[in-house]
Biotite code that builds the C-alpha atoms (Angstrom):
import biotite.structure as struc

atoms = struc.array([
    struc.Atom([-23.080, 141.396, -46.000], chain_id="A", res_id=1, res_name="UNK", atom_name="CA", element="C"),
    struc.Atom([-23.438, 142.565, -49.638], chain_id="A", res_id=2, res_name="UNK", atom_name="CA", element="C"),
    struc.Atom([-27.279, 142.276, -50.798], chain_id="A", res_id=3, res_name="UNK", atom_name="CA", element="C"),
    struc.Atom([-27.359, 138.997, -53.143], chain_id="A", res_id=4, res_name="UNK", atom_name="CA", element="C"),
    struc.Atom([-31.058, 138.863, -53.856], chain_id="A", res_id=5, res_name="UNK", atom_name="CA", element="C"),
    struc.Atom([-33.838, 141.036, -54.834], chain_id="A", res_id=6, res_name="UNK", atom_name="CA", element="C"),
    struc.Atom([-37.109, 139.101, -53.499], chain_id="A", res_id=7, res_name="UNK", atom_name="CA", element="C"),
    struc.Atom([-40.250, 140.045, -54.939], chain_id="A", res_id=8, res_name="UNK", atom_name="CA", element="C"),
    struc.Atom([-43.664, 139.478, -54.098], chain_id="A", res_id=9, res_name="UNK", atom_name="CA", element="C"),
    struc.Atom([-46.003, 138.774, -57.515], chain_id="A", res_id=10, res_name="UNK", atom_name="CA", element="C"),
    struc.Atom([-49.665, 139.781, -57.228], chain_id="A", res_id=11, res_name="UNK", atom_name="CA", element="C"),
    struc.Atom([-50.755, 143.287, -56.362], chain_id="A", res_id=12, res_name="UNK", atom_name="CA", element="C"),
    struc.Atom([-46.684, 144.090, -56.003], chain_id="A", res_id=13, res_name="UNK", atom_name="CA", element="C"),
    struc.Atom([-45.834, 144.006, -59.770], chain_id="A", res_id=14, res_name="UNK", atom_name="CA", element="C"),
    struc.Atom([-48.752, 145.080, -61.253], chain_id="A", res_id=15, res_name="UNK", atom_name="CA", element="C"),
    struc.Atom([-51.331, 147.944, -59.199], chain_id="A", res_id=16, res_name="UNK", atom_name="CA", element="C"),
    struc.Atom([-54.185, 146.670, -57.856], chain_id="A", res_id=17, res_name="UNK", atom_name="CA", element="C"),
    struc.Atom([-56.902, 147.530, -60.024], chain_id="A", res_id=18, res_name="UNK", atom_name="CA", element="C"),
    struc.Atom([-56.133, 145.045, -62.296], chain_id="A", res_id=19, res_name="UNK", atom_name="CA", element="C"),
    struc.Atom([-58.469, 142.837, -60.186], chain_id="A", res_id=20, res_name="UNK", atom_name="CA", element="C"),
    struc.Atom([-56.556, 139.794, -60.358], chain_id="A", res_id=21, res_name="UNK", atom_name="CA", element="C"),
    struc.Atom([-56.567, 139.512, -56.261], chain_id="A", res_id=22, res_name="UNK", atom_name="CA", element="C"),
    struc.Atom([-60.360, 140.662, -56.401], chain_id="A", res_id=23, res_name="UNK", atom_name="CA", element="C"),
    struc.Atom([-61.145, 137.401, -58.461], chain_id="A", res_id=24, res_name="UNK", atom_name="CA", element="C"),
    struc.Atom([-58.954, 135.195, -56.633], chain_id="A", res_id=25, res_name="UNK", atom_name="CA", element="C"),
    struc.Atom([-60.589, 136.012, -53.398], chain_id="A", res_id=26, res_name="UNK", atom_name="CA", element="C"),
    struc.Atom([-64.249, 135.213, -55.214], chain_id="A", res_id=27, res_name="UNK", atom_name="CA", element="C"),
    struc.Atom([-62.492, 131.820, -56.705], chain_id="A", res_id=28, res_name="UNK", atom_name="CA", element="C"),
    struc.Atom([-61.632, 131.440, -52.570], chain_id="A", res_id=29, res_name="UNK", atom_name="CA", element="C"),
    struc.Atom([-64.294, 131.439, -51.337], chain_id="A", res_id=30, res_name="UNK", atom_name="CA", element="C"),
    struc.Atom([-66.087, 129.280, -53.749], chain_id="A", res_id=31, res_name="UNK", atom_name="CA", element="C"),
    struc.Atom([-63.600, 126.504, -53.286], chain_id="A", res_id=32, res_name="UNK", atom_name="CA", element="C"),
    struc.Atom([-65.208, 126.565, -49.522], chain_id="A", res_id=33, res_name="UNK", atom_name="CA", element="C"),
    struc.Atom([-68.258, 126.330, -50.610], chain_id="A", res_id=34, res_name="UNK", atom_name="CA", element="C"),
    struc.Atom([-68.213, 123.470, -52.790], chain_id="A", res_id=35, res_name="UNK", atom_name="CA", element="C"),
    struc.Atom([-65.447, 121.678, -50.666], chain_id="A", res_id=36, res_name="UNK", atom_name="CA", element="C"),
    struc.Atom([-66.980, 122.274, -46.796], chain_id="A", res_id=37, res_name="UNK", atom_name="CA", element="C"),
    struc.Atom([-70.583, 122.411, -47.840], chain_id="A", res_id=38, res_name="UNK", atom_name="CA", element="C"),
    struc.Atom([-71.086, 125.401, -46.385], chain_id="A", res_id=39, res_name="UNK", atom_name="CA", element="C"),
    struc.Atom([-73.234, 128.687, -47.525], chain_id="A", res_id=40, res_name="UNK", atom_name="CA", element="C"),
    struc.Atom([-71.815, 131.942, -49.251], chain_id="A", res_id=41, res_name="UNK", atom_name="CA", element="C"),
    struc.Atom([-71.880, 133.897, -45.963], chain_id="A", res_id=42, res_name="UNK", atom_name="CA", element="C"),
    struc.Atom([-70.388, 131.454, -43.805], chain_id="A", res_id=43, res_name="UNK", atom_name="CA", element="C"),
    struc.Atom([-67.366, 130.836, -46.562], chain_id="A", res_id=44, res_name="UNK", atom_name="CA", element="C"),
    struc.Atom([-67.146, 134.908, -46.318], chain_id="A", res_id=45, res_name="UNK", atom_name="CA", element="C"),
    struc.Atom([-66.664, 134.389, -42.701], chain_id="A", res_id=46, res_name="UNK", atom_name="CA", element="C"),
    struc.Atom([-64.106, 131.685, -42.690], chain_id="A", res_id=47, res_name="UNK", atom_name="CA", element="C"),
    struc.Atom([-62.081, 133.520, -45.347], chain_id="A", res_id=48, res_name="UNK", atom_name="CA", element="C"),
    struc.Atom([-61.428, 136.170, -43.496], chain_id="A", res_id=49, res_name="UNK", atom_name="CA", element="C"),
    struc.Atom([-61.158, 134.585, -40.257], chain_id="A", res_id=50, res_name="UNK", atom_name="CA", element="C"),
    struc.Atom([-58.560, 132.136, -41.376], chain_id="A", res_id=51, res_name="UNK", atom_name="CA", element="C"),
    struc.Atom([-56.718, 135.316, -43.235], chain_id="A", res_id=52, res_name="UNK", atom_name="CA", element="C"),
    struc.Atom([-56.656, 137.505, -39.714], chain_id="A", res_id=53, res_name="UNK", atom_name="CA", element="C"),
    struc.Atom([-55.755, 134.730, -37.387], chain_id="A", res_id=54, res_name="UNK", atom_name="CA", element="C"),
    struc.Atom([-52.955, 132.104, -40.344], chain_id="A", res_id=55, res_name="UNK", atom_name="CA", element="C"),
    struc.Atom([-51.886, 134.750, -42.679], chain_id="A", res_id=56, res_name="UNK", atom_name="CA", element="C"),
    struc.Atom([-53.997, 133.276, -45.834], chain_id="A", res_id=57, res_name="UNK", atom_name="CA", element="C"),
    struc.Atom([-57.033, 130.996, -46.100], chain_id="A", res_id=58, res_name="UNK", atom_name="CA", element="C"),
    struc.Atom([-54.893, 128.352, -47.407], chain_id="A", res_id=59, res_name="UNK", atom_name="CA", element="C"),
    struc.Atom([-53.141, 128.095, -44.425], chain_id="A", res_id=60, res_name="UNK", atom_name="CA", element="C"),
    struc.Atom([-56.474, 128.294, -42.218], chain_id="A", res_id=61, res_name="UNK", atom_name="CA", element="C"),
    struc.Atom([-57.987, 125.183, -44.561], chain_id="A", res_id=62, res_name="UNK", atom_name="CA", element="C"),
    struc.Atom([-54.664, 123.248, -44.140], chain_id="A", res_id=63, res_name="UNK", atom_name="CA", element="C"),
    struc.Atom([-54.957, 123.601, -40.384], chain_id="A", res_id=64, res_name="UNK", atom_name="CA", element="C"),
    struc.Atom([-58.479, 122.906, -39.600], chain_id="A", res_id=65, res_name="UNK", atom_name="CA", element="C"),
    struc.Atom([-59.942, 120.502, -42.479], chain_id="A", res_id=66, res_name="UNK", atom_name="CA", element="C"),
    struc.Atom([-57.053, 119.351, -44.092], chain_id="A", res_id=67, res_name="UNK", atom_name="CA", element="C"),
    struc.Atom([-57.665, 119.842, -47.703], chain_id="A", res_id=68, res_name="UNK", atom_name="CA", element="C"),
    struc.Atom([-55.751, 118.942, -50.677], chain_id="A", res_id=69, res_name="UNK", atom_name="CA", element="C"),
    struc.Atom([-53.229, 122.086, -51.113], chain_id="A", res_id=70, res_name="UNK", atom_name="CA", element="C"),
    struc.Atom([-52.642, 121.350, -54.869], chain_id="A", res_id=71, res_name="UNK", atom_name="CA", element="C"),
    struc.Atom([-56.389, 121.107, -55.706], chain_id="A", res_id=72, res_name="UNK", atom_name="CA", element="C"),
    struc.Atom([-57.319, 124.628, -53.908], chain_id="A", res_id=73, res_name="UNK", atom_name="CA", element="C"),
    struc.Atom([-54.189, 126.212, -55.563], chain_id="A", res_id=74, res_name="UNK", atom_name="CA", element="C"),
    struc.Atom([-55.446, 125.289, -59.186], chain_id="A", res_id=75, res_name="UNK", atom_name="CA", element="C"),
    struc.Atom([-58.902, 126.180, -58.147], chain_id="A", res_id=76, res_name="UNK", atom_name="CA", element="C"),
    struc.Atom([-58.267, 129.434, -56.855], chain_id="A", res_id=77, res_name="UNK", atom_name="CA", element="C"),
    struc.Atom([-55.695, 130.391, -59.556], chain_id="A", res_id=78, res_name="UNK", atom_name="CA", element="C"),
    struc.Atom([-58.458, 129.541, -62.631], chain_id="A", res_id=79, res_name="UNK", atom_name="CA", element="C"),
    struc.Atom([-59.025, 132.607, -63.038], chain_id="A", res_id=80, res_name="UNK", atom_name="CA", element="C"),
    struc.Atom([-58.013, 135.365, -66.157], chain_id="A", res_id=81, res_name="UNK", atom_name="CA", element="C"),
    struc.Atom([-55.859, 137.856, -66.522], chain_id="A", res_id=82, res_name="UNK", atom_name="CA", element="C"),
    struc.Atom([-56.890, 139.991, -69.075], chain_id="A", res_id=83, res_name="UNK", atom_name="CA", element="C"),
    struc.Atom([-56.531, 142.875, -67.444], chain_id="A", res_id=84, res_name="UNK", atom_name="CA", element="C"),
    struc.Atom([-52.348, 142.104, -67.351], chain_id="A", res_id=85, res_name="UNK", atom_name="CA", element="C"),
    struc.Atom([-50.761, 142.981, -70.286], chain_id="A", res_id=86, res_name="UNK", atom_name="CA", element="C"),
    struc.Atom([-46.386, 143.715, -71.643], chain_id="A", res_id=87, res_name="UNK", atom_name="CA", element="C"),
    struc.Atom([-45.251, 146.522, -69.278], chain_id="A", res_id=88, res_name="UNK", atom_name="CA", element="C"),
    struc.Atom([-42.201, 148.111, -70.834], chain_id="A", res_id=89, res_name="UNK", atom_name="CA", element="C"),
    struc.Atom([-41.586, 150.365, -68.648], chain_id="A", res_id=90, res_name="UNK", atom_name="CA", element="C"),
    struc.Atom([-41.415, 147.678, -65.649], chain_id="A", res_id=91, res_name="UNK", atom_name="CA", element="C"),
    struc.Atom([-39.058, 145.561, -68.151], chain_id="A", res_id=92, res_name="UNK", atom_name="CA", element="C"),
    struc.Atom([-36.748, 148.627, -68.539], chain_id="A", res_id=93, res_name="UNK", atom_name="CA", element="C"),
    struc.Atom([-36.649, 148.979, -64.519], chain_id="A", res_id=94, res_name="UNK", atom_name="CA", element="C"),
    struc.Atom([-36.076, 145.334, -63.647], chain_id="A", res_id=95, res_name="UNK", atom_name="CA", element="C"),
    struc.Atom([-33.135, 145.232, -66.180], chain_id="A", res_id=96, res_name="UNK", atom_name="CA", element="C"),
    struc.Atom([-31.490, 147.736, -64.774], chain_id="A", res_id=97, res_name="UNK", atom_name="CA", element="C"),
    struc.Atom([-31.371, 146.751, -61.066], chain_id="A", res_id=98, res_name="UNK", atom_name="CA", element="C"),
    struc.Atom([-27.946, 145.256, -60.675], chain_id="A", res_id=99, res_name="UNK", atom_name="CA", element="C"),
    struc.Atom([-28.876, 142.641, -58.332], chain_id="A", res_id=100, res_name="UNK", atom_name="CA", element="C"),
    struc.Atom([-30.438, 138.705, -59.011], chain_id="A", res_id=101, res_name="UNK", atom_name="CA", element="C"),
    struc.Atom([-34.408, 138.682, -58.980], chain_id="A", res_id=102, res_name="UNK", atom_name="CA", element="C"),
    struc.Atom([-36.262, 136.171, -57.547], chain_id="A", res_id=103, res_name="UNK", atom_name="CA", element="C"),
    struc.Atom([-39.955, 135.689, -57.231], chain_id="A", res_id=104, res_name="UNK", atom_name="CA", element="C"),
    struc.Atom([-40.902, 134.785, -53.387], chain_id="A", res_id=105, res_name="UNK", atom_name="CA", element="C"),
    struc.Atom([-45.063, 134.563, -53.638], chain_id="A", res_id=106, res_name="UNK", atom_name="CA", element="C"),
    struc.Atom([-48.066, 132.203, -51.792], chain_id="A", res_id=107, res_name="UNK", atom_name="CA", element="C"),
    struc.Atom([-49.226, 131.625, -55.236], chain_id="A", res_id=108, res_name="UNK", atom_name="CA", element="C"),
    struc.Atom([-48.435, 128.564, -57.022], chain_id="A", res_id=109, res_name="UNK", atom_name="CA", element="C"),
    struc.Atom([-45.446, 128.189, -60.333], chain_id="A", res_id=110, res_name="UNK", atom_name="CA", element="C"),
    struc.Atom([-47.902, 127.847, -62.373], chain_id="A", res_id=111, res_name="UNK", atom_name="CA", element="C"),
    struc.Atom([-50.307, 131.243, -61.201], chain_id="A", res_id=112, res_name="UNK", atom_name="CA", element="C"),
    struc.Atom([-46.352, 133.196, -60.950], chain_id="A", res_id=113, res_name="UNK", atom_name="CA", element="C"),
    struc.Atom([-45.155, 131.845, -64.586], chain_id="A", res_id=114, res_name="UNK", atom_name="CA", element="C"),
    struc.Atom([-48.817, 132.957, -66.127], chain_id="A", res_id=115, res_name="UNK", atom_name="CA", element="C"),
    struc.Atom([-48.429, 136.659, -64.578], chain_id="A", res_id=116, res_name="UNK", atom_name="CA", element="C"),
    struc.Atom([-44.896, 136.946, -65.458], chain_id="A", res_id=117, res_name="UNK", atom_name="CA", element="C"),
    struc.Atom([-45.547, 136.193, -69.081], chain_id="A", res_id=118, res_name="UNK", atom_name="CA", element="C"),
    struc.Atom([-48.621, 138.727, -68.813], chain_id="A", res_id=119, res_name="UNK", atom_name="CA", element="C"),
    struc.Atom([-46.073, 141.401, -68.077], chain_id="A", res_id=120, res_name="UNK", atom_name="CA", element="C"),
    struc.Atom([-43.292, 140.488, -70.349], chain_id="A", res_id=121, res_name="UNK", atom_name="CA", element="C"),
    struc.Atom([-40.666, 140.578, -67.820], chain_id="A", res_id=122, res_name="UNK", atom_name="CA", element="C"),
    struc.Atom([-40.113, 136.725, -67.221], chain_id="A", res_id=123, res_name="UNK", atom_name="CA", element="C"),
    struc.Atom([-36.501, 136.419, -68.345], chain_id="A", res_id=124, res_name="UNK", atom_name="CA", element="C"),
    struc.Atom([-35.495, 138.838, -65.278], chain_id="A", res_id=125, res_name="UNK", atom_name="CA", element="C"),
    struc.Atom([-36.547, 136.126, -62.506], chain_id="A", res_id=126, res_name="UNK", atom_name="CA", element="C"),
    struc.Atom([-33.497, 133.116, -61.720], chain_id="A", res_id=127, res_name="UNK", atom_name="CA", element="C"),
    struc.Atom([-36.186, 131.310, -59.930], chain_id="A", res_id=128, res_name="UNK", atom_name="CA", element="C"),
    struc.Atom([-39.838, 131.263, -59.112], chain_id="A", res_id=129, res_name="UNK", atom_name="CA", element="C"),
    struc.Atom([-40.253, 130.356, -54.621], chain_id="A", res_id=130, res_name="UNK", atom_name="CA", element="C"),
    struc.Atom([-43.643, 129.610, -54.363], chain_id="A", res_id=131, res_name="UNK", atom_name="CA", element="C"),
    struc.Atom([-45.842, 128.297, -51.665], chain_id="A", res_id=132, res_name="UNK", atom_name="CA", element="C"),
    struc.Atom([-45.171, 124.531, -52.626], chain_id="A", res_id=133, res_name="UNK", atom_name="CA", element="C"),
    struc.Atom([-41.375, 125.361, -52.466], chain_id="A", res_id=134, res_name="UNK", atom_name="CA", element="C"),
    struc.Atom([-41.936, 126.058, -48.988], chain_id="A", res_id=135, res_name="UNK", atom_name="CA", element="C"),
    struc.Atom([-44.141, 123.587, -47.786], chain_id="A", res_id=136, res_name="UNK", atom_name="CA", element="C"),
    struc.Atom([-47.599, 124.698, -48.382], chain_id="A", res_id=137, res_name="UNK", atom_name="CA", element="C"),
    struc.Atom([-46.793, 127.469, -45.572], chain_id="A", res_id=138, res_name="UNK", atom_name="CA", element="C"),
    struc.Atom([-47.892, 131.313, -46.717], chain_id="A", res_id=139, res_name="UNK", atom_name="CA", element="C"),
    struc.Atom([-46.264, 134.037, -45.654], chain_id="A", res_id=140, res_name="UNK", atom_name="CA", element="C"),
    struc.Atom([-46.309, 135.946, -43.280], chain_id="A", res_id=141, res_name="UNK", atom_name="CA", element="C"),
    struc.Atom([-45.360, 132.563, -41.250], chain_id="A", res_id=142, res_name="UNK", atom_name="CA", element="C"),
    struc.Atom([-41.679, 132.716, -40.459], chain_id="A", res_id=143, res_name="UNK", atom_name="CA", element="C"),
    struc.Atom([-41.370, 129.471, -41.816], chain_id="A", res_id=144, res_name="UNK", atom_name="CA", element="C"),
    struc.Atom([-42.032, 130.460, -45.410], chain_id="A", res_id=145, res_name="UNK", atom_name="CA", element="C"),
    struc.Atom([-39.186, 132.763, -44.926], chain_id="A", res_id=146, res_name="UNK", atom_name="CA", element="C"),
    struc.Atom([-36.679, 130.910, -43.496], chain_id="A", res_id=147, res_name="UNK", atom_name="CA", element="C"),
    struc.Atom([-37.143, 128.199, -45.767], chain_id="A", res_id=148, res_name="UNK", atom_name="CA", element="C"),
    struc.Atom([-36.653, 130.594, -48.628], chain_id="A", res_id=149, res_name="UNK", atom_name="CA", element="C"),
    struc.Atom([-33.436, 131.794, -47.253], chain_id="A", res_id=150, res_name="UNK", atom_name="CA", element="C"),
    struc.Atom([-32.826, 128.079, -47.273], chain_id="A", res_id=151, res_name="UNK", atom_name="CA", element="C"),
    struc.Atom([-33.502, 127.404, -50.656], chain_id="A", res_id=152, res_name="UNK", atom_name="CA", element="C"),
    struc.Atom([-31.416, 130.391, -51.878], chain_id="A", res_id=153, res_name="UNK", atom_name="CA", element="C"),
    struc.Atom([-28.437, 129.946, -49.206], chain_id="A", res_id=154, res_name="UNK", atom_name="CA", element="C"),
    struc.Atom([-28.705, 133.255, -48.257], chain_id="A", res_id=155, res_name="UNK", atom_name="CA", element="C"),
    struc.Atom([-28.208, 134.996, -44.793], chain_id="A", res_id=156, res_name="UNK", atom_name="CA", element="C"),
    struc.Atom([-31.478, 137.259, -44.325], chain_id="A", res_id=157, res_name="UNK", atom_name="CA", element="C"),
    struc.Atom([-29.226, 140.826, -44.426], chain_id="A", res_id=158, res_name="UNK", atom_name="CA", element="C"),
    struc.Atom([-28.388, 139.877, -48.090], chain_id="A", res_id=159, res_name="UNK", atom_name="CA", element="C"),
    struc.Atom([-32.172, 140.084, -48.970], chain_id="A", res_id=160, res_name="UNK", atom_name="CA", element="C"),
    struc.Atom([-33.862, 142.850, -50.407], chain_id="A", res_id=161, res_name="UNK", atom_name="CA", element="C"),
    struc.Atom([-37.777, 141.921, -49.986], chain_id="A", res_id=162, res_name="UNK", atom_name="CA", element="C"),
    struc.Atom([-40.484, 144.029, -52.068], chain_id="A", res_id=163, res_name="UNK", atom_name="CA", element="C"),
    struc.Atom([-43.909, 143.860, -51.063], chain_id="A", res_id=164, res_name="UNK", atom_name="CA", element="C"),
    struc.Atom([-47.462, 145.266, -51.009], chain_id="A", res_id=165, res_name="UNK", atom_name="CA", element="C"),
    struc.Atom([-48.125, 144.034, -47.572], chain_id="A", res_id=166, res_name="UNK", atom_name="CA", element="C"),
    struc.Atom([-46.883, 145.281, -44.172], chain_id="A", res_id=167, res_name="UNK", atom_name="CA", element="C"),
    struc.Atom([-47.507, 142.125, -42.674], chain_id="A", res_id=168, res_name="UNK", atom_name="CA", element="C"),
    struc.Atom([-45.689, 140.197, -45.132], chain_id="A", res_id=169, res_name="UNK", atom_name="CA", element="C"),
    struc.Atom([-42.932, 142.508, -44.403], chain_id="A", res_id=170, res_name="UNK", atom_name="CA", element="C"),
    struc.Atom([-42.703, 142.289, -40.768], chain_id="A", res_id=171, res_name="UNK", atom_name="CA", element="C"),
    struc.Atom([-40.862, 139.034, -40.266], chain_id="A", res_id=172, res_name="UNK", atom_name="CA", element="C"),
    struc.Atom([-39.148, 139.741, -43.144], chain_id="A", res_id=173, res_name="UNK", atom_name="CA", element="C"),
    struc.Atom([-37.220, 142.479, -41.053], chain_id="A", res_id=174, res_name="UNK", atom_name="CA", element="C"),
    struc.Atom([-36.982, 140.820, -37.930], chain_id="A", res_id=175, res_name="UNK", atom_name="CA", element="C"),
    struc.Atom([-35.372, 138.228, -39.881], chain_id="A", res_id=176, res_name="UNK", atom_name="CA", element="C"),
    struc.Atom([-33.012, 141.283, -41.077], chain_id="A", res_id=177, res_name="UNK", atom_name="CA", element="C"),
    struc.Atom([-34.179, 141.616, -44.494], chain_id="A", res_id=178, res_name="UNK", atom_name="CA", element="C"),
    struc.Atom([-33.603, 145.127, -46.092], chain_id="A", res_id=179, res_name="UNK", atom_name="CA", element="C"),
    struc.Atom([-37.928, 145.701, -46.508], chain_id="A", res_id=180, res_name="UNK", atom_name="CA", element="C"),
    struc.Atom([-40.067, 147.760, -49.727], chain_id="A", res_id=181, res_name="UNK", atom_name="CA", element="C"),
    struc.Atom([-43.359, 148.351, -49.279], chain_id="A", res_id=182, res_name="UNK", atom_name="CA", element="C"),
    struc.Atom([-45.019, 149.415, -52.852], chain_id="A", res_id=183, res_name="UNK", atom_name="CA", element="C"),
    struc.Atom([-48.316, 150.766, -52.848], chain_id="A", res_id=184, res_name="UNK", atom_name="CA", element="C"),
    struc.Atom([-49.135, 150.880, -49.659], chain_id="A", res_id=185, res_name="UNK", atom_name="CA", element="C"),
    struc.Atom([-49.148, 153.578, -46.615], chain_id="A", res_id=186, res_name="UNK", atom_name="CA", element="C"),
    struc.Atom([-46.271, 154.346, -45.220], chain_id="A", res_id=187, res_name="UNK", atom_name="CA", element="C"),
    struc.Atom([-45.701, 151.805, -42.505], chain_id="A", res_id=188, res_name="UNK", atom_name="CA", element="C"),
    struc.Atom([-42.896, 151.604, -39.941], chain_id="A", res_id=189, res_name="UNK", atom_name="CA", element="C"),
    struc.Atom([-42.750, 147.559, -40.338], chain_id="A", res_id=190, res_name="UNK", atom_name="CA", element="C"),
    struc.Atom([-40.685, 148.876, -43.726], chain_id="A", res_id=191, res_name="UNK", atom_name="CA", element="C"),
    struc.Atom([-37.666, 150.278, -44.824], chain_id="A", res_id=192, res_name="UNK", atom_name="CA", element="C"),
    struc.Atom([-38.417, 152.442, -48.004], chain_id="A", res_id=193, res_name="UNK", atom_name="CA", element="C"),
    struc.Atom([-42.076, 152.982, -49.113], chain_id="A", res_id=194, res_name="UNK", atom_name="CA", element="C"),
    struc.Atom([-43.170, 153.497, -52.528], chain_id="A", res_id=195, res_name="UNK", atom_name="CA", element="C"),
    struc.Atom([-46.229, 154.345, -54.027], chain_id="A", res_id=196, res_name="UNK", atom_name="CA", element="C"),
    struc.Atom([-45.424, 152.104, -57.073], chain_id="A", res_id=197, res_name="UNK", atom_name="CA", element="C"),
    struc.Atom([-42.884, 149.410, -58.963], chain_id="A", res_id=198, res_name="UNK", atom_name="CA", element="C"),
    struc.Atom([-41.753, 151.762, -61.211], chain_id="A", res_id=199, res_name="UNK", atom_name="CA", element="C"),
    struc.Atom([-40.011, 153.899, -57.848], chain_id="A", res_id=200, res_name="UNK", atom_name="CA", element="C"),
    struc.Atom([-37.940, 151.119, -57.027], chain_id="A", res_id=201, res_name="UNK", atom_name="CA", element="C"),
    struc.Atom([-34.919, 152.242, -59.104], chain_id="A", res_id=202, res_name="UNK", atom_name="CA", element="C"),
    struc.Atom([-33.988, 155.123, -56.623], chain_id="A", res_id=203, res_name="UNK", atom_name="CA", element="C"),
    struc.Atom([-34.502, 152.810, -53.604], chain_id="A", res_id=204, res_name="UNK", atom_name="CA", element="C"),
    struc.Atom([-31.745, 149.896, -55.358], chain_id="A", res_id=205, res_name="UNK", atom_name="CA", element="C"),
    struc.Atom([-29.938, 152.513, -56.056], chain_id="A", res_id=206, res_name="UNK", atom_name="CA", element="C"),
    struc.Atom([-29.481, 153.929, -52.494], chain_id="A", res_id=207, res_name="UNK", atom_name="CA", element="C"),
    struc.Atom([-29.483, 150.209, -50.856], chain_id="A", res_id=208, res_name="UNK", atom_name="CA", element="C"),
    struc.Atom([-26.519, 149.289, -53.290], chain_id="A", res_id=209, res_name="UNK", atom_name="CA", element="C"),
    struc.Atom([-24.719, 152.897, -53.097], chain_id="A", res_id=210, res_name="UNK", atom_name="CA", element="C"),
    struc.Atom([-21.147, 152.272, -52.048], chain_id="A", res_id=211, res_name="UNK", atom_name="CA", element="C"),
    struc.Atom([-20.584, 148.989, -53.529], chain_id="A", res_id=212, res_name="UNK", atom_name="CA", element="C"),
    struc.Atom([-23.438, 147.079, -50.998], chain_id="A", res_id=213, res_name="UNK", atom_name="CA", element="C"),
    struc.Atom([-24.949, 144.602, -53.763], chain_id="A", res_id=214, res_name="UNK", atom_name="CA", element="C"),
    struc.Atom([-23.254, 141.937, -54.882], chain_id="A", res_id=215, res_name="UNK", atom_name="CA", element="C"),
])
């Protein structure tokens, strides 16, 4: 099938990590379990990364053992600022020329995605915005968050391009038949392509959609 649909990942995959945006969102994390389950900084440290090992995110941990509000830990995690984000030209150049629809597919919430993307300058390249509350309060890497995006789009999985920073994230992703890019990461044989940054995507579109593949 010809590839319809870029999918991108938001945090850590369109801007490098040390901005710190993921660093502060983790804090913001795990003081949401403090002041919602009463319990001490070390034991919210614990449960964090419990519930990100064992459901993919802490979000999805919370929802399955205390059943929180989703929509209240969302805005509370996503207070944060991005100062460190600022207009990348050169990543506005790159998603203009990729020949294929863009769509942002993140476990943030709108509202975190729209605040990044206008950061960046490079919001008028997305068609639509997927995020966690699109499917169902359920994070990736659950399957479910990925069918249900192939569901919103009403796309087959082998027209899907999906860019990440995580090899996890990627992994059903592929089963699923996605076409998987892993950026800024180690190479990792749950992926496709690898690329040390955003910016090396070009080549990698360019191959993918060689011989008339992308729609």
């Amino acid at each position: 099938m010809p590839i319809r649909y870029l999918l991108f990942d938001l945090d850590e995959t369109l801007y490098p990590r040390n901005a710190g945006v993921m660093q502060q969102i983790s804090r913001q994390i795990r003081r949401y379990i403090v002041e919602t389950l009463g319990v001490s900084a070390e034991e919210a440290d614990t449960l964090a990364r419990r519930y990100h090992r064992d459901y993919g995110t802490s979000l999805q941990g919370l929802l399955a053992n205390h059943h929180i509000d989703p929509d209240r830990y969302l805005n509370f995690v996503h207070t944060l600022t991005l100062d460190a984000l600022g207009p990348d030209p050169a990543l506005d150049s790159l998603l203009a020329s990729l020949p294929v629809e863009k769509v942002i597919f993140t476990n943030a919430d709108r509202a975190h995605a729209e605040r990044v993307l206008q950061r960046l300058g490079i919001r008028r390249h997305f068609s639509r915005i997927i995020d966690v509350v699109a499917v169902d309060y359920v994070s990736k890497p659950n399957l479910p968050a990925y069918t249900t995006c192939l569901r919103l789009l009403d796309a087959s999985a082998d027209e899907c391009v999906m860019i990440e920073d995580s090899g996890r994230n990627l992994q059903p992703a592929a089963a699923l038949g996605m076409v998987t890019v892993l950026v800024d990461g180690s190479p990792d044989d749950r992926a496709d392509y690898h690329i040390d940054a955003i910016l090396e995507l070009g080549p990698v579109i360019d191959a993918i959609c060689a011989g008339g593949a992308c729609e």
